[in-house]
C-alpha positions as CSV (number, residue, x, y, z in Angstrom):
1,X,-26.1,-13.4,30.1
2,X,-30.0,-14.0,30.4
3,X,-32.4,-15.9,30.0
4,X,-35.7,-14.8,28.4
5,X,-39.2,-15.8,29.7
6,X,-41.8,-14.6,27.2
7,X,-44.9,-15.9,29.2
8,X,-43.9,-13.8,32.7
9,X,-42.0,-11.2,30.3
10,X,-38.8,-11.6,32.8
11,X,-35.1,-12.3,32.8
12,X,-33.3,-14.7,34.6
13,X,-29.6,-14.9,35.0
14,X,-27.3,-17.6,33.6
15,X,-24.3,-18.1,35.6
16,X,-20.9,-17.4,34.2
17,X,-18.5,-20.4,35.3
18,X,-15.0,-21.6,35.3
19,X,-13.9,-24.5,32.4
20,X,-12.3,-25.8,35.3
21,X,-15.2,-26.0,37.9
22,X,-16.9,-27.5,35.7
23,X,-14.3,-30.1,35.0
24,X,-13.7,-29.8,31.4
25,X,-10.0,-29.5,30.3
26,X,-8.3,-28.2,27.1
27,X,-7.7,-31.0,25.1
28,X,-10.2,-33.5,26.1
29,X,-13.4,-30.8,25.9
30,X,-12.6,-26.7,24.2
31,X,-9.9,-28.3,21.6
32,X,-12.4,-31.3,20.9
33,X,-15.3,-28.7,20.5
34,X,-13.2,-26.5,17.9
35,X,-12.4,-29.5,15.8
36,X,-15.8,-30.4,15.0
37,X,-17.4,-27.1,14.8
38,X,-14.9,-24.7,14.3
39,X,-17.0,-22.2,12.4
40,X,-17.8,-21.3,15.9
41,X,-14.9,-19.1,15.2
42,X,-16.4,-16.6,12.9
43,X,-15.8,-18.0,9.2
44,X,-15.3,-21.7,7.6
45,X,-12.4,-23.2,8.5
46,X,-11.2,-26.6,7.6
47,X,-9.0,-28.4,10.5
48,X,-6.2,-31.1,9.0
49,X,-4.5,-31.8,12.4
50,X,-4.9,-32.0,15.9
51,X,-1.8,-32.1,18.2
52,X,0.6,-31.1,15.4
53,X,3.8,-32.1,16.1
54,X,5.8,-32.3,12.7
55,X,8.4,-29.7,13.6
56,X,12.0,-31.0,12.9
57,X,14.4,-30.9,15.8
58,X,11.7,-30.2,18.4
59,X,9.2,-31.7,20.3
60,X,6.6,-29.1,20.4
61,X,2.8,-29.6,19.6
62,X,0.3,-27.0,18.0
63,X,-3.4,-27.5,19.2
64,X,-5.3,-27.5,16.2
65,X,-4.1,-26.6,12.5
66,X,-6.6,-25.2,10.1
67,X,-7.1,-23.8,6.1
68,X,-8.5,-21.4,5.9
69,X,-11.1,-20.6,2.2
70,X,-8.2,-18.6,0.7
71,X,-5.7,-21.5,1.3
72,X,-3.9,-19.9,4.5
73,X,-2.6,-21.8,7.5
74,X,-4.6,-20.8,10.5
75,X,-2.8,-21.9,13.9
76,X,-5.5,-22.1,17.0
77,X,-3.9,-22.2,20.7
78,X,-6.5,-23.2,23.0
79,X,-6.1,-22.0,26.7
80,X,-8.9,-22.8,29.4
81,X,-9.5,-20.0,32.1
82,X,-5.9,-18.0,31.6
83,X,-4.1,-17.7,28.2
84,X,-1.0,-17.1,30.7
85,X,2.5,-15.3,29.6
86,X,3.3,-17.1,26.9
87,X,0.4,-18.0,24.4
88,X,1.5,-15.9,21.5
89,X,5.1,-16.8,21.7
90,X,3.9,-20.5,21.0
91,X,1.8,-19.6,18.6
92,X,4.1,-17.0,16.9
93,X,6.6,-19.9,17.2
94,X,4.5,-22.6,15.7
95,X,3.8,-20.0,12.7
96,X,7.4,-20.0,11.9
97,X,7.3,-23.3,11.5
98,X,4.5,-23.7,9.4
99,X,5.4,-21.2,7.0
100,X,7.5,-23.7,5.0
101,X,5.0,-26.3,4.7
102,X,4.5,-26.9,1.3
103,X,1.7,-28.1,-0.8
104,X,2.3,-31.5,-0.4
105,X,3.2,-31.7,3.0
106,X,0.2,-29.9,3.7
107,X,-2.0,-32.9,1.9
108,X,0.0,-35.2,3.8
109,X,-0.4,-33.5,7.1
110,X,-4.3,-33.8,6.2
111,X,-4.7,-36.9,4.9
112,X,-2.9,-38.3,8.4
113,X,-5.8,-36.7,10.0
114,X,-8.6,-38.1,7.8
115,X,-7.1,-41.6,8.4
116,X,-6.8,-41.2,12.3
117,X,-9.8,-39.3,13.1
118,X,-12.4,-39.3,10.3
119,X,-12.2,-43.1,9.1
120,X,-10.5,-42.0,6.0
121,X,-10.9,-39.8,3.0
122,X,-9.0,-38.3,0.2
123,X,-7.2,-35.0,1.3
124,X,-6.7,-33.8,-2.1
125,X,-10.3,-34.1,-3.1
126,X,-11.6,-33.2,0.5
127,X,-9.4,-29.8,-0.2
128,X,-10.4,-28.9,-3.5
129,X,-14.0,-29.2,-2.5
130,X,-13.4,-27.1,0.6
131,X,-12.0,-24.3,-1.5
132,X,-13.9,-24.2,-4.3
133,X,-10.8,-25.4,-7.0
134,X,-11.4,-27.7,-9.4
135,X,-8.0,-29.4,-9.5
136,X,-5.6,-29.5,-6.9
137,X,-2.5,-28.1,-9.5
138,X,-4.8,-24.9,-9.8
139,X,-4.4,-24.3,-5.4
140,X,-1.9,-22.1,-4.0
141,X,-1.4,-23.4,0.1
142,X,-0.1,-21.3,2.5
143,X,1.1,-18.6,0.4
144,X,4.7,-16.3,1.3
145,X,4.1,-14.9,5.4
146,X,0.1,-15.0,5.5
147,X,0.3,-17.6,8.2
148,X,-2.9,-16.7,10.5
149,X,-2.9,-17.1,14.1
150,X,-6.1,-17.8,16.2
151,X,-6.3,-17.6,20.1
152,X,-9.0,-18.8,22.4
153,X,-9.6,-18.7,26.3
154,X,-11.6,-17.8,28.9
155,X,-9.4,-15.1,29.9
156,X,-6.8,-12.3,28.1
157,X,-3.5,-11.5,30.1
158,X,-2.7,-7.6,29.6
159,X,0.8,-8.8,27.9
160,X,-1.2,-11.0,25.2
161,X,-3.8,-8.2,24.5
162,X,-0.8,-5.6,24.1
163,X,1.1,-7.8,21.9
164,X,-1.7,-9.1,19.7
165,X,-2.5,-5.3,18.9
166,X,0.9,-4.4,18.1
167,X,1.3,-7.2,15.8
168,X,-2.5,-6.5,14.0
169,X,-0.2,-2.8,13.1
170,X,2.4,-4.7,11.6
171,X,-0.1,-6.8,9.5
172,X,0.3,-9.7,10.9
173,X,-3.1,-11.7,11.6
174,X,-4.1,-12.6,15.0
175,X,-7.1,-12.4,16.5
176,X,-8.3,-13.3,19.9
177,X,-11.7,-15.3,21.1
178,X,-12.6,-15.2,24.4
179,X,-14.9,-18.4,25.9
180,X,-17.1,-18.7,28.4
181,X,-19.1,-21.3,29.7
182,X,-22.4,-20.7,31.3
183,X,-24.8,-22.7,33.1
184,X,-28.9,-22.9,34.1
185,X,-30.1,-26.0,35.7
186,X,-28.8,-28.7,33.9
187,X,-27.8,-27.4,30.8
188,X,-24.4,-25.8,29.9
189,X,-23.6,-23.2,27.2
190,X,-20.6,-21.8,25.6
191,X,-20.1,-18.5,24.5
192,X,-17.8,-17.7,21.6
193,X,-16.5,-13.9,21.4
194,X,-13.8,-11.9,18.9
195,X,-12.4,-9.4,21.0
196,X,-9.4,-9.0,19.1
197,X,-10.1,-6.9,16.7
198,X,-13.7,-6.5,17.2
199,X,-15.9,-6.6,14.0
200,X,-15.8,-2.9,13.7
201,X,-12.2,-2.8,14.8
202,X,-11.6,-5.1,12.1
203,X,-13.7,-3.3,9.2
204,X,-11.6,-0.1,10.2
205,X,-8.3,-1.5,10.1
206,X,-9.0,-3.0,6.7
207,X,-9.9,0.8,5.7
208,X,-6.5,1.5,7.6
209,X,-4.2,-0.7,6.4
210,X,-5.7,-0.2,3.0
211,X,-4.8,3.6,3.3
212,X,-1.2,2.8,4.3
213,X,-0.6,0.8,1.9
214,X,-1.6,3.1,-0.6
215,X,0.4,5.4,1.3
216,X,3.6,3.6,1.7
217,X,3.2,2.4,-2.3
218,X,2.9,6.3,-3.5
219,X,5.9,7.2,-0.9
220,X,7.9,4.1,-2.5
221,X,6.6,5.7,-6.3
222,X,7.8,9.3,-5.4
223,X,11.2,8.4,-4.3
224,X,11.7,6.1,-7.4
225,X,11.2,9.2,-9.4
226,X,13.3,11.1,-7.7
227,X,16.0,8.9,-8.0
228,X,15.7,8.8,-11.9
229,X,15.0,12.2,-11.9
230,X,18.1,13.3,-9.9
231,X,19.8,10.9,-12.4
232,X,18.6,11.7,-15.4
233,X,19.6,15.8,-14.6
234,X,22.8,14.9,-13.6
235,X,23.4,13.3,-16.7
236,X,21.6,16.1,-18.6
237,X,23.6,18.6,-17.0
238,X,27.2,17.0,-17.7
239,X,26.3,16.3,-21.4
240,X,25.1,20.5,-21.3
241,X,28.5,21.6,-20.4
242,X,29.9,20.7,-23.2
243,X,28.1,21.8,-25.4
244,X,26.8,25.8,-26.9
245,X,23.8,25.8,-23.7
246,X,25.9,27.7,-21.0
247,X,22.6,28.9,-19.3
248,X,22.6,25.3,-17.0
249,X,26.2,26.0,-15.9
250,X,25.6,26.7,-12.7
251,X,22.7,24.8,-12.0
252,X,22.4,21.8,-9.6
253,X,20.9,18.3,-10.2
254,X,17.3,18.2,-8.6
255,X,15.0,15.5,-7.4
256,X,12.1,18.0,-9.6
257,X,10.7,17.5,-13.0
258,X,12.0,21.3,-14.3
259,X,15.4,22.8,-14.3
260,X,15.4,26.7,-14.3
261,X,17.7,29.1,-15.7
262,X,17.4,32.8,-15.3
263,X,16.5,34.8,-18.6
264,X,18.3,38.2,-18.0
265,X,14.1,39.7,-17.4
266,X,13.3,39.1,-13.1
267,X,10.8,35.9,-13.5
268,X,10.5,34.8,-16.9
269,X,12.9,32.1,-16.8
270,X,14.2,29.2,-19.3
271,X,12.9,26.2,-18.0
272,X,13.8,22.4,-19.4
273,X,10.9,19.8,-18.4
274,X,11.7,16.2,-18.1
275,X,8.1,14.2,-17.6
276,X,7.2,10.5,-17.9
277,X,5.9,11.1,-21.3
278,X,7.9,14.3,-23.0
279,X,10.5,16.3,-22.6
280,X,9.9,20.3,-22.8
281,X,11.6,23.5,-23.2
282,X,10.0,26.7,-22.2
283,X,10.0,30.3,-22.0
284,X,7.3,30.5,-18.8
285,X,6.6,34.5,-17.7
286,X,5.5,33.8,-13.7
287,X,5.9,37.0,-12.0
288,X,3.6,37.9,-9.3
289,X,0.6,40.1,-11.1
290,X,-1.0,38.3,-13.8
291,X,-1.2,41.7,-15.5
292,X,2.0,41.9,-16.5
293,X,2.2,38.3,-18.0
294,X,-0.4,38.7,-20.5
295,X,1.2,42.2,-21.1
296,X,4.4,40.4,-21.9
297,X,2.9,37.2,-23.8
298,X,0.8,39.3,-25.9
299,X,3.6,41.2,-27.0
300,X,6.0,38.3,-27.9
301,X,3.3,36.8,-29.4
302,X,3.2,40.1,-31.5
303,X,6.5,39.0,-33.0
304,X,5.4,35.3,-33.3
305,X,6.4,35.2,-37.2
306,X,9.7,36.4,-36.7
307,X,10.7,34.2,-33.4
308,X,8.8,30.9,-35.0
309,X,11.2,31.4,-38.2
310,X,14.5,32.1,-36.0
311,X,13.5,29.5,-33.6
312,X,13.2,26.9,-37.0
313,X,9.6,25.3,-36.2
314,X,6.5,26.3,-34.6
315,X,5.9,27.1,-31.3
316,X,2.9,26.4,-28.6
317,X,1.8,29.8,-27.1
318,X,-0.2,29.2,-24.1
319,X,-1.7,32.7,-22.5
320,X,-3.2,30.5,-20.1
321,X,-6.4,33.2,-19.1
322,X,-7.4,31.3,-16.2
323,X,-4.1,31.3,-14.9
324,X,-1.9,33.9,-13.5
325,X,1.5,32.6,-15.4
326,X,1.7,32.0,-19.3
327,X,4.3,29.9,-21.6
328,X,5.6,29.3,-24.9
329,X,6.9,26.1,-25.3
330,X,8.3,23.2,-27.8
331,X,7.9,19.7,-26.4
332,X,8.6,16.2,-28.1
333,X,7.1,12.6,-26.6
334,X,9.9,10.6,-25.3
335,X,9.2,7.2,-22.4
336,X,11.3,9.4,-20.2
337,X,11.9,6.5,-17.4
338,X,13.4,4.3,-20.8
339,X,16.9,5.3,-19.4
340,X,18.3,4.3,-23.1
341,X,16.1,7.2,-24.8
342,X,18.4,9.5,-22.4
343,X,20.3,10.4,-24.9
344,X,18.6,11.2,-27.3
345,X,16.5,13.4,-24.9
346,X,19.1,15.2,-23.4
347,X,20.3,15.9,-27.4
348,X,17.0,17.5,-27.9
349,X,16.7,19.0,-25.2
350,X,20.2,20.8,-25.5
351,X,19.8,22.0,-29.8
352,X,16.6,23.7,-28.8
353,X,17.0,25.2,-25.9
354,X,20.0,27.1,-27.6
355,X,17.0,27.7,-30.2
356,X,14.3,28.8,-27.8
357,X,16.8,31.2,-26.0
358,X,18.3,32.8,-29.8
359,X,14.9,33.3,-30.5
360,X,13.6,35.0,-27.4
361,X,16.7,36.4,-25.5
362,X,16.2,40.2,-28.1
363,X,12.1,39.9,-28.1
364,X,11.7,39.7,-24.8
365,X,14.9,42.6,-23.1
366,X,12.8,45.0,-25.7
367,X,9.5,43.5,-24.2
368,X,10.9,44.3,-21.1
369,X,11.4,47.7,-21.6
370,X,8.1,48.6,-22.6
371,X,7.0,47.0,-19.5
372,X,8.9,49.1,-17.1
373,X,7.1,52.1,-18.5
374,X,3.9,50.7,-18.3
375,X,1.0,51.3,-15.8
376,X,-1.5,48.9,-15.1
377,X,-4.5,49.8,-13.2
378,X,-7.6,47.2,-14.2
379,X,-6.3,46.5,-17.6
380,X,-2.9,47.2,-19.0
381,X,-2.3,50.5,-21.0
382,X,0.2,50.1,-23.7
């Protein structure tokens, strides 16, 4: 660090020193200095106890214990010139302990600290002001695992670095200050510095854990639907076998939304569609040249009078022109995941898919004939 001289326009050095050459110790000097201004640590932060020692069945003491403004504990470990080995297992420790503080031992915790250190106070209005609440019964303190923890030193052992990175991945909140004291003449200064995660660090890793979380939450969405949908075709399936629909015989359950049964014409199968909103049966023609899908849609279609009347009710016919496939389905709106409509879907599903395929199965083997002698070049020739 330098000093700038704006009359010679020159730097001068100020020389990095040791806490301990200069005779200062943790408790008595760098804990003391966090207590009273300990938005020196990046963000408001309101301290209700020094020395915490309110751990049952042991007789360890936390440095300082803070709120933070969204009502989270923040544990501070304060280390002069060497964090040494075992800094974040004391602090991990300590936020075990803290996480079952609750509400009111929290206010008692502070207001033991107003009466010993500040002259006195009233914790509950002293934290409602701090966070902005206007009643104390409207606060949530120290919320589920969101325990915080904060370490400062002059110096970061490899081992704590390492650690506190690997437990930033796993969401849990550390971060690291490093202190240093300087000196020029007679006056001192102190340095405060987040190195773990750096500010940009930080802002990525909120991007990053923002995007795994959306990823773990869609992963944990697509496997719930598998699961009901695995379940709801094995129901479907069993209830089918039973009944006058032999074309799902020999057809397995599947994690998909659609079940697919051949036709007796290569690619236009029977297909049954179970979707968070409807359930559909459908005649889809999906062969490979686009060509001969329209050839074979527009000449069902052809016949649409006479399949709508054996099928009992009208059809949608979708050519689909700016797609290669086309489909002629009948669909009804069910809350498919509402696992007590199943029966009744797998009901309608079953009558008219014995419908669709009575109505189609003659149509489209004559369809299919005309097809094989057909010749398409840029358009089909009938």
């Amino acid at each position: 660090m330098f000093k700038i001289d704006t009359e010679s326009n020159r730097i001068s050095r100020i020389e990095t020193k040791r806490f301990i050459d200069l005779g200062f110790r943790e408790r008595d000097h760098l804990q003391e200095w966090l207590a009273n201004q300990p938005d020196a640590l990046g963000e408001e932060l309101l301290i209700i106890q020094k020395e915490f020692d309110g751990f049952d069945d042991t007789r360890e003491r936390l440095d300082l214990l803070a709120l933070d403004k969204d009502g989270n504990l923040v544990i501070i470990e304060n280390k002069l010139d060497d964090t040494g080995r075992d800094v974040m297992w004391q602090a991990l420790k300590y936020a075990s302990y803290c996480s079952n503080l609750t509400k009111s031992q929290i206010v008692e915790i502070y207001q033991i600290y107003l009466n010993r250190y500040c002259d006195g106070g009233d914790a509950k209005s002293l934290l409602c002001e701090f966070l902005d609440a206007p009643d104390l019964s409207e606060v949530v303190l120290n919320s589920g695992i969101n325990q915080r923890l904060m370490l400062v030193a002059a110096n970061f052992r490899k081992e704590v670095t390492s650690t506190a990175l690997w437990l930033l991945n796993h969401d849990i909140q550390v971060q690291c200050f490093k202190v240093t004291p300087y000196a020029m003449a007679q006056d001192l200064f102190l340095n405060v510095e987040q190195i773990i995660p750096t500010p940009e660090a930080k802002e990525l890793m909120i991007g990053m854990n923002a995007k795994e979380a959306e990823e773990k939450n869609t992963e944990a969405e697509l496997k719930n639907r598998h699961r009901i949908r695995m379940a709801f075709w094995e129901q479907a399936l069993e209830a089918m076998k039973s009944s006058q629909c032999d074309l799902f015989n020999n057809i397995n359950p599947s994690k998909d939304h659609w079940l697919s049964a051949g036709s007796g014409v290569r690619s236009c199968p029977f297909t049954l569609i179970f979707g968070v909103k409807e359930v559909r049966v459908q005649l889809e023609m999906t062969r490979t040249g686009s060509l001969e899908n329209k050839f074979l849609f527009d000449r069902l279609y052809e016949k649409k009078h006479e399949i709508e009347s054996s099928f009992g009710s009208p059809l949608e016919w979708l050519r689909l022109d700016d797609k290669k496939a086309s489909r002629i389905q009948k669909r009804k709106e069910f809350d498919g995941y509402n696992r007590e409509q199943w029966q009744e879907m797998i009901c309608w599903l079953t009558e008219h898919m014995i419908l669709l395929e009575n109505a189609f199965r003659s149509p489209l083997l004559k369809v299919n004939e005309k097809l094989k002698i057909t010749t398409f070049n840029n358009e089909v020739q009938a």
